[in-house]
Backbone as JSON, one array per atom type, in Angstrom:
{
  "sequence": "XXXXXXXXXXXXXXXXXXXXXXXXXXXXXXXXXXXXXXXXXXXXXXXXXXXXXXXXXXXXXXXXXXXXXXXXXXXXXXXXXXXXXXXXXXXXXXXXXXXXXXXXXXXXXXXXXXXXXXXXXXXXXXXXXXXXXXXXXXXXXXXXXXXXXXXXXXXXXXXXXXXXXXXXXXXXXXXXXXXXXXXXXXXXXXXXXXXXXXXXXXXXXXXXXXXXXXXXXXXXXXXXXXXXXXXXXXXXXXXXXXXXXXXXXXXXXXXXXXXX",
  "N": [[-13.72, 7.68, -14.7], [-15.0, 5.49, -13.06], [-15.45, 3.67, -15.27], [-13.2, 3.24, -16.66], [-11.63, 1.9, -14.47], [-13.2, -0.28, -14.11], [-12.84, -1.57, -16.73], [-10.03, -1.87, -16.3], [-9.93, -3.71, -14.1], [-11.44, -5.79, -14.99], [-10.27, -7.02, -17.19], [-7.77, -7.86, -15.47], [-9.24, -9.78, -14.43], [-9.78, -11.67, -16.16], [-8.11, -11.94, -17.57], [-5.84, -14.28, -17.46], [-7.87, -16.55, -18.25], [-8.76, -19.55, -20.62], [-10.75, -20.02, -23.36], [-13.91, -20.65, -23.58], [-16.26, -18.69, -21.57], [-18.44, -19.45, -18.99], [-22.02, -18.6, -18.51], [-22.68, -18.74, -16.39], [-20.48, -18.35, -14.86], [-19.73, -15.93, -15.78], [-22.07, -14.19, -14.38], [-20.88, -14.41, -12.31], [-18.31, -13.37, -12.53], [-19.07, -10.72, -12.82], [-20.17, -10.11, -10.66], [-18.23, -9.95, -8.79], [-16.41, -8.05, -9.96], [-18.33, -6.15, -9.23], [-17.67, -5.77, -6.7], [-14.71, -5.01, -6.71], [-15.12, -2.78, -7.73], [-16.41, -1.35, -5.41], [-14.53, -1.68, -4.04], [-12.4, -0.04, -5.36], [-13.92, 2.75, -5.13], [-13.77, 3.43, -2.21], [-11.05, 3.35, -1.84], [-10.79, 6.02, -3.04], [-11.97, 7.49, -1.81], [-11.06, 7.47, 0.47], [-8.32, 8.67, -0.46], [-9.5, 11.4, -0.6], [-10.22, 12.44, 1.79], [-7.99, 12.51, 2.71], [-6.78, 14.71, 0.88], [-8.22, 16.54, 1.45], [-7.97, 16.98, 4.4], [-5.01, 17.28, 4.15], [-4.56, 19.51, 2.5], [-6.22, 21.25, 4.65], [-4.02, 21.34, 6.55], [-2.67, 22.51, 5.07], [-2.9, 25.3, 4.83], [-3.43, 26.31, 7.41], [-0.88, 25.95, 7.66], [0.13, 28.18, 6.15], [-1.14, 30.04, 6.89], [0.1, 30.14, 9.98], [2.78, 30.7, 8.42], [2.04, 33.91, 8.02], [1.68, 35.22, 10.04], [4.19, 34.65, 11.75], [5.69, 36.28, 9.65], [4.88, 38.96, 10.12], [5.19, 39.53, 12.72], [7.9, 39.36, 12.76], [8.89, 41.29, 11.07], [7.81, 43.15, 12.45], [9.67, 42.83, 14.44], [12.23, 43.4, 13.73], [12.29, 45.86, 13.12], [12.33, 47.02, 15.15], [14.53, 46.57, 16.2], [16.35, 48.39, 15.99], [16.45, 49.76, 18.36], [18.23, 48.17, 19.96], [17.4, 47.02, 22.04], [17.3, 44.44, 24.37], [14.81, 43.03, 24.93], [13.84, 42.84, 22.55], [15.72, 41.28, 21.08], [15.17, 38.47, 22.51], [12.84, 38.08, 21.1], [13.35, 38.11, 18.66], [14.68, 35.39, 19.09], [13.05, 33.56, 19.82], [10.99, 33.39, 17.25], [12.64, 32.73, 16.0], [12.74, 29.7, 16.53], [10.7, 29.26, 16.3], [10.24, 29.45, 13.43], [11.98, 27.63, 12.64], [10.35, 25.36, 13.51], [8.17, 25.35, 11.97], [9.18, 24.97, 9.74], [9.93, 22.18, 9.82], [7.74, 21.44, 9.98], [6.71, 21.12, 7.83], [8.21, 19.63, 6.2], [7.92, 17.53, 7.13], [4.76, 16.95, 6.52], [5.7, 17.14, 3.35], [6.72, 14.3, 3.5], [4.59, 13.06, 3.99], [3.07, 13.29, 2.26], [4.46, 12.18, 0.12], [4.53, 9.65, 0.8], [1.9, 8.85, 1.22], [1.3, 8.54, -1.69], [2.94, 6.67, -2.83], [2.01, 4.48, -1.49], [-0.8, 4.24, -2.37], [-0.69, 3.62, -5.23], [-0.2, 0.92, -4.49], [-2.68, 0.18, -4.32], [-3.5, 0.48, -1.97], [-5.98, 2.03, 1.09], [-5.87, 5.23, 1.79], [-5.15, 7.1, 4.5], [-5.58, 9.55, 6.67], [-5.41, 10.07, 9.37], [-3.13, 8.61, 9.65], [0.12, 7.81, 10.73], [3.3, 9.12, 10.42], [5.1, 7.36, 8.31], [8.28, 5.37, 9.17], [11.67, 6.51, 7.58], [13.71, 5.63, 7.05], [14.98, 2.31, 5.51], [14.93, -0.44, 6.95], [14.4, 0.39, 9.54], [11.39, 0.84, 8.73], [10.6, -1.61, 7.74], [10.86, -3.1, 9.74], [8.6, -1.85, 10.72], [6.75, -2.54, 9.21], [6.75, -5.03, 9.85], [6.25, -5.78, 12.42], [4.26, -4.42, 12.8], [2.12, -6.09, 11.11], [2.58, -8.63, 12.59], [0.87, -7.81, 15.19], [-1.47, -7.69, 14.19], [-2.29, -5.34, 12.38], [-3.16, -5.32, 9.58], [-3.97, -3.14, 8.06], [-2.17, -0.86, 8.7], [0.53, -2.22, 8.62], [0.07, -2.7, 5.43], [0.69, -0.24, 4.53], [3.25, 0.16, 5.19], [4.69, -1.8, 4.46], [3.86, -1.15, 1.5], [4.99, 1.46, 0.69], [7.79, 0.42, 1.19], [8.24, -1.32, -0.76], [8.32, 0.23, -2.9], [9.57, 2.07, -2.31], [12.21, 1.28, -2.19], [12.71, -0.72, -3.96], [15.34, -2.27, -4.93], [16.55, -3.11, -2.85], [17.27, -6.41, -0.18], [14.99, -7.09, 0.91], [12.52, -6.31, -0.67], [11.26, -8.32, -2.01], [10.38, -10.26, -0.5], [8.58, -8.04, 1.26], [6.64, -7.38, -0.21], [5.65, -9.93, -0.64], [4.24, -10.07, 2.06], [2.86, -7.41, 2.42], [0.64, -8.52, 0.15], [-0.03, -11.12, 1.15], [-1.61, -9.8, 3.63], [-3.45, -8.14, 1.9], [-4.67, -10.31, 0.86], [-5.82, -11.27, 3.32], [-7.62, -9.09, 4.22], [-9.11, -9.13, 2.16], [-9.06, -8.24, -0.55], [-8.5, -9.38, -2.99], [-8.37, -9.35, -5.89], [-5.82, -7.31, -5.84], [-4.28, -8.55, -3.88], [-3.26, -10.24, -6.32], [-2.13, -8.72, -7.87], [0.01, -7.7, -6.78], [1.38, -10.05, -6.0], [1.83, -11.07, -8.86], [3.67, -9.1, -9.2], [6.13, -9.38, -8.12], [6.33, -12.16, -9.08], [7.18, -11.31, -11.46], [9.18, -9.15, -11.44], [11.01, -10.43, -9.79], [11.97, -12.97, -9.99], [13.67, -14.51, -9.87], [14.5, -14.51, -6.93], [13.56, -15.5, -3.5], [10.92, -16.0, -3.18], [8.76, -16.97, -4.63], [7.5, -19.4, -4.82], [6.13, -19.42, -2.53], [4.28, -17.17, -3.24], [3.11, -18.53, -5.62], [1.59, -19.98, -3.91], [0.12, -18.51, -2.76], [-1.21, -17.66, -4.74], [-3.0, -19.13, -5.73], [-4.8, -19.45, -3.69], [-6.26, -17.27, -3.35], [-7.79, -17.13, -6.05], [-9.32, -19.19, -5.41], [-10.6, -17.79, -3.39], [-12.03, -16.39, -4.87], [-13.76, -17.78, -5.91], [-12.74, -19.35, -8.2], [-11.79, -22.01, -8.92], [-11.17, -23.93, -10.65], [-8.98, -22.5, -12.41], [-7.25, -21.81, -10.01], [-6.0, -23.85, -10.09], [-3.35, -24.21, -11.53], [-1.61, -23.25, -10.84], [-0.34, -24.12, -8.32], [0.13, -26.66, -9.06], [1.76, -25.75, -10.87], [3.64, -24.75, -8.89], [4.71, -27.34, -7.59], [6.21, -28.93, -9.59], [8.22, -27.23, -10.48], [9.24, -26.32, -8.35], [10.52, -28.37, -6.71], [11.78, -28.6, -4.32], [11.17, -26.79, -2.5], [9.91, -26.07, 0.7], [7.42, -25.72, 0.73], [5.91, -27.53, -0.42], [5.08, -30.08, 0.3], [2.55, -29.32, 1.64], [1.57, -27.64, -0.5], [0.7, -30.05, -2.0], [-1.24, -31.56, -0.45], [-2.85, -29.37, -0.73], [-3.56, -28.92, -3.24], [-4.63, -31.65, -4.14], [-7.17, -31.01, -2.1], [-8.34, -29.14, -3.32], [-8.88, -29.95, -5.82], [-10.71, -32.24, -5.17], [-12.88, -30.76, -4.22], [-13.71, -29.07, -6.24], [-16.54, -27.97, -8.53]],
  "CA": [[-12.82, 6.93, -13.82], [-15.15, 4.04, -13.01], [-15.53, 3.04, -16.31], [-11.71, 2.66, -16.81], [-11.25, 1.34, -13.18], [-14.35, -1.45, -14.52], [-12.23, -2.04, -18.09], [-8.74, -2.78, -15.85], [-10.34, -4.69, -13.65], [-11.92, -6.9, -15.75], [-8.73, -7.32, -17.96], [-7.18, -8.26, -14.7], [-9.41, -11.21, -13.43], [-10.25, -12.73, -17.1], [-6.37, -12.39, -18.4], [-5.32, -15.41, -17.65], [-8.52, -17.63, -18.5], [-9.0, -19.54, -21.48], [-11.9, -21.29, -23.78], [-15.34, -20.15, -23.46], [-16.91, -18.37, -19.88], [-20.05, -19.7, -19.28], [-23.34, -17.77, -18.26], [-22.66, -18.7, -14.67], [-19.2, -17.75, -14.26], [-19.63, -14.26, -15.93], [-22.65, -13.75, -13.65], [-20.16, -14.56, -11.05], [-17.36, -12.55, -12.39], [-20.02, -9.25, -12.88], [-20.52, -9.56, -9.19], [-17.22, -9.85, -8.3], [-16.02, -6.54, -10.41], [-19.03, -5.15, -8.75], [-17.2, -5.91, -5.19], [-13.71, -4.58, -6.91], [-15.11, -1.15, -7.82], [-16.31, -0.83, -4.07], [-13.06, -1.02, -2.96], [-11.28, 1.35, -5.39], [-14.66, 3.71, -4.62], [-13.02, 3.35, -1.14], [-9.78, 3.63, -1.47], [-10.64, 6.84, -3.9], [-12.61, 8.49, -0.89], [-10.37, 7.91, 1.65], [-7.72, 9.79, -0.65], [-10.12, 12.38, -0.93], [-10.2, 12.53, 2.71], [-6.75, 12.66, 3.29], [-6.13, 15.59, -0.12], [-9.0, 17.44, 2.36], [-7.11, 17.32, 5.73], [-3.4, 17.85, 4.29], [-5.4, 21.27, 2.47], [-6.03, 22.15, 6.15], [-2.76, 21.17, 7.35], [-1.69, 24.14, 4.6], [-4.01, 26.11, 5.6], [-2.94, 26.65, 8.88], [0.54, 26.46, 7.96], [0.11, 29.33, 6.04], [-1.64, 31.17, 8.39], [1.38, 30.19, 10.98], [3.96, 31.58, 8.41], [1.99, 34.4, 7.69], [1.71, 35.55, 11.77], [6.08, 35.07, 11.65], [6.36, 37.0, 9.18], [4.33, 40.39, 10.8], [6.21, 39.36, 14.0], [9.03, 38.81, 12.23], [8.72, 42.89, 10.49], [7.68, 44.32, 13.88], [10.76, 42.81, 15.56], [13.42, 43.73, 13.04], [11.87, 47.17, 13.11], [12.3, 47.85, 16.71], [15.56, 46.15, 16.83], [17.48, 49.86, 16.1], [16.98, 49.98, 19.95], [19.03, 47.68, 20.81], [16.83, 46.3, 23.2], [17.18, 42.97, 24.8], [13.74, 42.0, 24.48], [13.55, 42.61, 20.72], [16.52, 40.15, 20.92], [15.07, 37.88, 22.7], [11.55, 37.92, 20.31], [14.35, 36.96, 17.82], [15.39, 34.13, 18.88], [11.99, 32.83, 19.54], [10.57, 33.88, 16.26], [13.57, 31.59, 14.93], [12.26, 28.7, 17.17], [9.1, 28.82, 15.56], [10.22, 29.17, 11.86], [11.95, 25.89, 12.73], [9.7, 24.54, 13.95], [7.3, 25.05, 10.75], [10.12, 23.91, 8.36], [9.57, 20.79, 10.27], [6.21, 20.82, 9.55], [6.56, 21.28, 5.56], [9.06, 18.74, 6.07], [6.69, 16.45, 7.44], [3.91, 16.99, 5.38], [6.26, 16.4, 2.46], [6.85, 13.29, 3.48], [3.44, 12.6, 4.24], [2.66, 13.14, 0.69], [4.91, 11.35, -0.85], [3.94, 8.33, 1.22], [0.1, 8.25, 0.51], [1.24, 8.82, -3.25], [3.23, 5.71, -2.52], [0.97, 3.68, -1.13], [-1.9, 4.68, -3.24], [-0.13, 2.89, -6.13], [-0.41, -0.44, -4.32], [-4.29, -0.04, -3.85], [-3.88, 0.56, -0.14], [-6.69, 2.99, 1.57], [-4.89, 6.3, 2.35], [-5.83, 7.14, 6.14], [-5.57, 10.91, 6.39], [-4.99, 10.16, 10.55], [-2.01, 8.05, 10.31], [1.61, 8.26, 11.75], [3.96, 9.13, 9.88], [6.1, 6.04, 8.42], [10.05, 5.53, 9.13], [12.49, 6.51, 6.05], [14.84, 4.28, 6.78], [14.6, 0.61, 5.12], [15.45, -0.89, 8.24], [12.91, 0.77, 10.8], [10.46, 0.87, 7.68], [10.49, -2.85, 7.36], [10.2, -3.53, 10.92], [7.64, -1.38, 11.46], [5.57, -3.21, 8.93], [6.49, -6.6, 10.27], [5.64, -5.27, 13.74], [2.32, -4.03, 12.94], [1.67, -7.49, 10.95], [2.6, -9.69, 13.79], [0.11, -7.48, 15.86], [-2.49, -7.72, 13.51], [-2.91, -4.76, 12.01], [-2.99, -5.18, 8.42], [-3.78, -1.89, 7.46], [-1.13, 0.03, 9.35], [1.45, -3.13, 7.84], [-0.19, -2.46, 3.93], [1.1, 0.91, 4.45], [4.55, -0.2, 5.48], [5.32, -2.77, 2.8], [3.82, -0.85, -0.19], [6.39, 2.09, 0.6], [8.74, -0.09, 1.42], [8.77, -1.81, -1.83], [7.98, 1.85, -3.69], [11.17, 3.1, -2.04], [13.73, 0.4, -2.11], [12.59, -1.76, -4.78], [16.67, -3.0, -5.17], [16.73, -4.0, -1.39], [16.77, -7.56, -0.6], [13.83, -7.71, 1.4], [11.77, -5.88, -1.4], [9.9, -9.31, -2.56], [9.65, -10.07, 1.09], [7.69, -7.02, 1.6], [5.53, -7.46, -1.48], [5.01, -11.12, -0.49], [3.96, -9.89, 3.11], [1.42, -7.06, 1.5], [0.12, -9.53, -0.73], [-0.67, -11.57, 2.55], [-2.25, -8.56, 4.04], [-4.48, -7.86, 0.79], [-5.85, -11.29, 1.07], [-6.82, -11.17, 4.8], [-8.61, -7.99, 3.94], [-10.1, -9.85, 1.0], [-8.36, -7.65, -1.93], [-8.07, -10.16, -3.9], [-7.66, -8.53, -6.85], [-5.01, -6.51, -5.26], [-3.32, -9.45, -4.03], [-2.61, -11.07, -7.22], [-1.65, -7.81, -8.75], [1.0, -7.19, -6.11], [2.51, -11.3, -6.33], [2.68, -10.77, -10.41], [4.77, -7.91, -9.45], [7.18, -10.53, -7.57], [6.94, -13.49, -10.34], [7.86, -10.72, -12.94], [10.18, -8.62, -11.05], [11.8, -10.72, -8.78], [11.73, -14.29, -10.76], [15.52, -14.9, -9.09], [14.0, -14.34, -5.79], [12.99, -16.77, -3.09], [9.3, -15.79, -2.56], [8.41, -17.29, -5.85], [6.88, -20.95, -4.44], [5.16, -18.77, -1.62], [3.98, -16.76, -4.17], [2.27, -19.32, -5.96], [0.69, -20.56, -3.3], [-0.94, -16.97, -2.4], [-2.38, -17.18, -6.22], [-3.74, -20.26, -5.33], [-5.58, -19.15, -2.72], [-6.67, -15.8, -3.9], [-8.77, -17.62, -7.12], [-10.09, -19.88, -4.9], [-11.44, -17.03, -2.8], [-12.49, -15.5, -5.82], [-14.46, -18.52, -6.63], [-12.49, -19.54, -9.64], [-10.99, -22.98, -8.25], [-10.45, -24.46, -11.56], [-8.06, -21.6, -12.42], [-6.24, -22.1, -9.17], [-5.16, -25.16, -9.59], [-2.11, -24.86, -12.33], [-0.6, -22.03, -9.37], [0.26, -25.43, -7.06], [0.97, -27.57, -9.91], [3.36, -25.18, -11.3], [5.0, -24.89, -7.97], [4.81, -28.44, -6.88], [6.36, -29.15, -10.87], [9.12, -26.44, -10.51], [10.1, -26.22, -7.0], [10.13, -29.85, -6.02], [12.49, -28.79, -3.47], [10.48, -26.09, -2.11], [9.06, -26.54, 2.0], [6.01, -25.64, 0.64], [5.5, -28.55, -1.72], [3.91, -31.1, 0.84], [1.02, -28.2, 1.69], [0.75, -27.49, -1.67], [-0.03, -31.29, -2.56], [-2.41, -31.75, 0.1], [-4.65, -28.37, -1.09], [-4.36, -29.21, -4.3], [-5.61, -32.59, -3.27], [-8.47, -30.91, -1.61], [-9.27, -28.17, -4.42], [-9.58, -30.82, -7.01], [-12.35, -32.67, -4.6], [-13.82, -29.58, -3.69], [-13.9, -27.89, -7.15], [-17.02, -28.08, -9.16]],
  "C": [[-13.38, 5.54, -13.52], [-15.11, 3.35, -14.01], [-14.6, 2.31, -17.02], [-11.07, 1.71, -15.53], [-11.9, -0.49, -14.0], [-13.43, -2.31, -15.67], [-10.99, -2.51, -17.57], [-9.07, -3.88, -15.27], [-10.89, -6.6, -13.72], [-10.88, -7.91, -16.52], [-7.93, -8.2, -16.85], [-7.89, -9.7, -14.24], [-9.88, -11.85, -14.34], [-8.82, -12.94, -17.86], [-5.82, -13.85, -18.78], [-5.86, -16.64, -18.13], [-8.45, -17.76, -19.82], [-9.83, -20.04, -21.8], [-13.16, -20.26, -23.81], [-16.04, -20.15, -22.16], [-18.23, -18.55, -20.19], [-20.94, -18.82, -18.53], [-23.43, -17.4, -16.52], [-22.22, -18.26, -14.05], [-19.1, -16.59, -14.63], [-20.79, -14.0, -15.11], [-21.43, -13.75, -12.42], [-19.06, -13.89, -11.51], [-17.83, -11.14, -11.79], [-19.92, -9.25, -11.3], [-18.99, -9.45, -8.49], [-16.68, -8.77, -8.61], [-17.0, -5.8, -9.4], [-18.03, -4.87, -7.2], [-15.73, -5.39, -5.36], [-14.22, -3.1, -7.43], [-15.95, -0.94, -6.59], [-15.29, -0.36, -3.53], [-12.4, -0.15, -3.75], [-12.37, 2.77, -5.02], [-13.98, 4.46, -2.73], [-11.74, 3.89, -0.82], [-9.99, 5.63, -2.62], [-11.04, 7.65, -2.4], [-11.87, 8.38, -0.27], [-8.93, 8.74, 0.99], [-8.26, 10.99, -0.81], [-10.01, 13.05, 0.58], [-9.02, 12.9, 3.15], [-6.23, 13.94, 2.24], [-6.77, 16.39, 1.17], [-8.41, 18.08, 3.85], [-5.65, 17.73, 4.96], [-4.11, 19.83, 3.48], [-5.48, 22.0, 3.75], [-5.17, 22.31, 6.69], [-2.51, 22.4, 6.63], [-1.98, 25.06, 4.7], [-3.44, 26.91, 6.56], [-1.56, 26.62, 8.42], [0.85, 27.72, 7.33], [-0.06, 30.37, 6.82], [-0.69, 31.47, 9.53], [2.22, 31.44, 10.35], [3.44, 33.14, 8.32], [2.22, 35.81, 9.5], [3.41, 35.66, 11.76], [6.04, 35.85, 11.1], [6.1, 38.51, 9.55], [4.34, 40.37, 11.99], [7.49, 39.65, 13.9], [9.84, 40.72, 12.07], [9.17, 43.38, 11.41], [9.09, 44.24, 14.79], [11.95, 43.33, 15.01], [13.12, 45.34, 13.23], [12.57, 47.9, 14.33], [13.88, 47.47, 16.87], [16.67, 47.52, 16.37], [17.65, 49.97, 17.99], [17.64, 49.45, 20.56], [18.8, 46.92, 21.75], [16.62, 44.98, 23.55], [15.8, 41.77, 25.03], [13.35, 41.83, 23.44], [14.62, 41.13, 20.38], [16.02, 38.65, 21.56], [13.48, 36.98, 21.67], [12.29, 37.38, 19.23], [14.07, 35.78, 17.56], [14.25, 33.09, 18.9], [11.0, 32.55, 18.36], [11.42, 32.81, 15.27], [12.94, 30.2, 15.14], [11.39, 28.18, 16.36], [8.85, 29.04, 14.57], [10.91, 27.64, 11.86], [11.24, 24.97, 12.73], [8.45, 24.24, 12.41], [7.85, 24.61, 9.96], [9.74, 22.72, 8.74], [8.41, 20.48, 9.69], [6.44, 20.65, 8.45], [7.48, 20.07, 5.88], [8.31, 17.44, 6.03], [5.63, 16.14, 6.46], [4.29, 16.28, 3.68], [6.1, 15.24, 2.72], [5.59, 12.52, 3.37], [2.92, 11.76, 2.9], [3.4, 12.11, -0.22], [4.77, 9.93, -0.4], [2.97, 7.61, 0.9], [0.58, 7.85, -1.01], [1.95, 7.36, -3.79], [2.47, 4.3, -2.56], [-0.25, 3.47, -1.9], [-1.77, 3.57, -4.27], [-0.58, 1.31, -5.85], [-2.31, -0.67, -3.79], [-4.71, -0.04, -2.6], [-4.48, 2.22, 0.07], [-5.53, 4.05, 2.6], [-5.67, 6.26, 4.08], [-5.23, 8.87, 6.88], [-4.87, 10.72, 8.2], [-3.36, 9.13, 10.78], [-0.41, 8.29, 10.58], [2.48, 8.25, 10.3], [5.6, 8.12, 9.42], [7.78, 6.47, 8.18], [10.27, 5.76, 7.47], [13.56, 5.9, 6.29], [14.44, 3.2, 6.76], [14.46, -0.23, 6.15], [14.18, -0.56, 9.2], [11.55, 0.82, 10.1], [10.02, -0.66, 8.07], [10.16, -3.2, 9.19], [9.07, -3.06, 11.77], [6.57, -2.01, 10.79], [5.14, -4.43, 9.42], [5.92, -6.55, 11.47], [4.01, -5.33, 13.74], [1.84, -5.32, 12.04], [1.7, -8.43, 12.03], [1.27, -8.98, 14.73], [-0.94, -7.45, 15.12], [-3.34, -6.31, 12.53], [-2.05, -4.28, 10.66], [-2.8, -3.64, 7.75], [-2.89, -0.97, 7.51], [0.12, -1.17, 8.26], [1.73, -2.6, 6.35], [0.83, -1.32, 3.59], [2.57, 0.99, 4.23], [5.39, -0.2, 4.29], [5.12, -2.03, 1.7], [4.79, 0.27, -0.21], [7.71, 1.49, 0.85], [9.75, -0.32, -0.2], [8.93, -0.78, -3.12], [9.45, 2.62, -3.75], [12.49, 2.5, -1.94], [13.68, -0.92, -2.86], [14.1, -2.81, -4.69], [16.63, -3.74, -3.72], [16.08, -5.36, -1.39], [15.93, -8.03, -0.1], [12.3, -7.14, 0.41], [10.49, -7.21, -1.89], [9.45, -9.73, -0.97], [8.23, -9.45, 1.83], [6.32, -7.14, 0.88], [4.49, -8.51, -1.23], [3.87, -10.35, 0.98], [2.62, -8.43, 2.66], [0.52, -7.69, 1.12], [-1.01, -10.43, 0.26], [-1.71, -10.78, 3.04], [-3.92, -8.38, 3.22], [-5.53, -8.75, 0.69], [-6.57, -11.29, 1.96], [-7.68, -10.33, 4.83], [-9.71, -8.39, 2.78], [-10.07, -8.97, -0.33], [-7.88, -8.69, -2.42], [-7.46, -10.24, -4.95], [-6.31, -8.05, -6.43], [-3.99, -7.31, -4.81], [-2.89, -9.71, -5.2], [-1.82, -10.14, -8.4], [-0.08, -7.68, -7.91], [1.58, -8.81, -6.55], [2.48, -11.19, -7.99], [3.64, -9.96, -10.37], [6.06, -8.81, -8.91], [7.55, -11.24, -8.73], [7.58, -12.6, -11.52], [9.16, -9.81, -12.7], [11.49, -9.54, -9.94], [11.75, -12.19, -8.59], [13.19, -14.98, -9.68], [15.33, -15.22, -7.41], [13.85, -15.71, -4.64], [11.34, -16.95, -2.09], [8.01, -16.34, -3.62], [6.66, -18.05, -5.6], [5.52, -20.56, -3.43], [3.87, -18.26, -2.43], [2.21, -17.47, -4.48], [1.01, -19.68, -5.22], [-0.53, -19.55, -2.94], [-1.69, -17.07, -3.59], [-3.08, -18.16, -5.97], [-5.35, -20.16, -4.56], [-6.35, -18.14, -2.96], [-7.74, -16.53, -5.25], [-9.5, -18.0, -6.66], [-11.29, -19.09, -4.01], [-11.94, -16.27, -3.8], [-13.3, -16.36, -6.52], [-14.21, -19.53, -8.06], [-11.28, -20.75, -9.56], [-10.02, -23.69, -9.44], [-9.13, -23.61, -11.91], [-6.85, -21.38, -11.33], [-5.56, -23.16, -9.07], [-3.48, -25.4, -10.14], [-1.02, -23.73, -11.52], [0.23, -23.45, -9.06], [0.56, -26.25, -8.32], [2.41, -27.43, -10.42], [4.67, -25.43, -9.66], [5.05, -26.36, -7.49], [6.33, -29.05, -8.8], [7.94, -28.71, -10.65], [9.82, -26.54, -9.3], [10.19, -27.29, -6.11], [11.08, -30.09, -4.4], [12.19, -27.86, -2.01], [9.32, -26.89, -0.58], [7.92, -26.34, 1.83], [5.14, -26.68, -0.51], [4.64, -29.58, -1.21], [2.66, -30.19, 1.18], [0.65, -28.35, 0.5], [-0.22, -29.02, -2.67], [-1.33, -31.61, -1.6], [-3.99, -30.5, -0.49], [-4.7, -28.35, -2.18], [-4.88, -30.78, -4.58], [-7.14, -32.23, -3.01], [-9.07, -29.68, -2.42], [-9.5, -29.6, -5.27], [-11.38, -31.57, -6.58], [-13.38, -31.91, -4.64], [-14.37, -29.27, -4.84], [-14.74, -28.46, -7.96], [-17.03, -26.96, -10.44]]
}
């Protein structure tokens, strides 16, 4: 697994260069892969963490149904008598098979969330809440928990968001707003994997110019300034109409100075 994690990785942050990498900059890539198989080491354990607890969750829910069902026996048994408290063990006995469908219900969902999320390189979190299924309360729950600062709870949001309603029109929105996320956390990698998924899926879009500018930024934090620069050119080139065109001239302005 690391070895293939190491071989995407790599693929991923030399793809786009061309010419001949010098001695310096592959020392400086090597360390940088090294700092991208931390984090999928990371994000691998905390799904490990979270396969470990939903195991217990079934655990115990077994154990629940298994208690109904030799409740369940004893009460049908007795109920030849007629008796109004066998009827009433019933109805409670129903209560609390409901109540476990719920749970499996839950759980489902659970699962198919992490499995979700996972995809976009976001750390599962075995303790967290269970996210809305509707697009609508989905999406505002990520923007919510972004405005409050908490990326990680957000990551979670957006990458099911965009997992589960790719066609919806806030889908590059979401991606863009991840993407965001990934950087502040310093997934870098991870950012620029999620905005290719925009420029290639969602070219029509109007998160494009933004976009750009996130790749921009993301190289630069990745040390690799020269390589950031034809991001802002392109969009300054292409989107001349684009509110993000006077920013983008000033920082690529101040990468060119900067960039040795």
């Amino acid at each position: 697994m690391r070895e293939l994690a190491s071989t995407l990785l790599l693929a991923l942050i030399v793809g786009p260069l061309t010419g001949c990498v010098t001695y310096w900059r592959g020392q400086e890539m090597e360390a940088d892969l090294k700092a991208q198989q931390a984090q999928i080491e990371q994000i691998m354990d905390s799904q490990r963490r979270t396969r470990e607890k939903t195991a217990r969750d079934l655990a115990a829910l077994d154990a629940r149904f298994g208690d109904l069902e030799r409740s369940l026996k004893g009460a049908v048994e007795r109920l030849q008598t007629g008796s109004a408290d066998n009827m009433l063990v019933i109805e409670k006995l129903r209560e609390e098979l409901n109540s476990a469908k719920g749970t499996i219900a839950e759980l489902q969902h659970k699962l198919a969330t992490e499995a979700a999320v996972a995809t976009a390189g976001v750390p599962a979190n075995p303790d967290a809440p269970v996210l809305p299924q509707d697009p609508v309360d989905l999406y505002k729950y990520g923007w919510e928990k972004r405005q409050g600062g908490d990326c990680a709870e957000a990551m979670r949001a957006f990458a099911l968001f965009a997992n589960k309603f790719p066609e919806n029109g806030k889908a590059d929105n979401a991606l863009f707003l991840l993407a965001e996320c990934q950087y502040q956390e310093k997934g870098h990698s991870q950012s620029i994997r999620t905005l290719r998924t925009i420029m290639q899926q969602y070219a029509k879009g109007d998160k494009i110019d933004d976009a750009l500018e996130l790749m921009h930024d993301n190289f630069v934090a990745m040390g690799k300034c020269k390589e950031a620069q034809p991001f802002l050119e392109t969009l300054i080139a292409d989107y001349p109409r684009s509110s993000r065109v006077k920013a983008a001239q000033q920082k690529l302005k101040d990468t060119k100075r900067t960039c040795r």
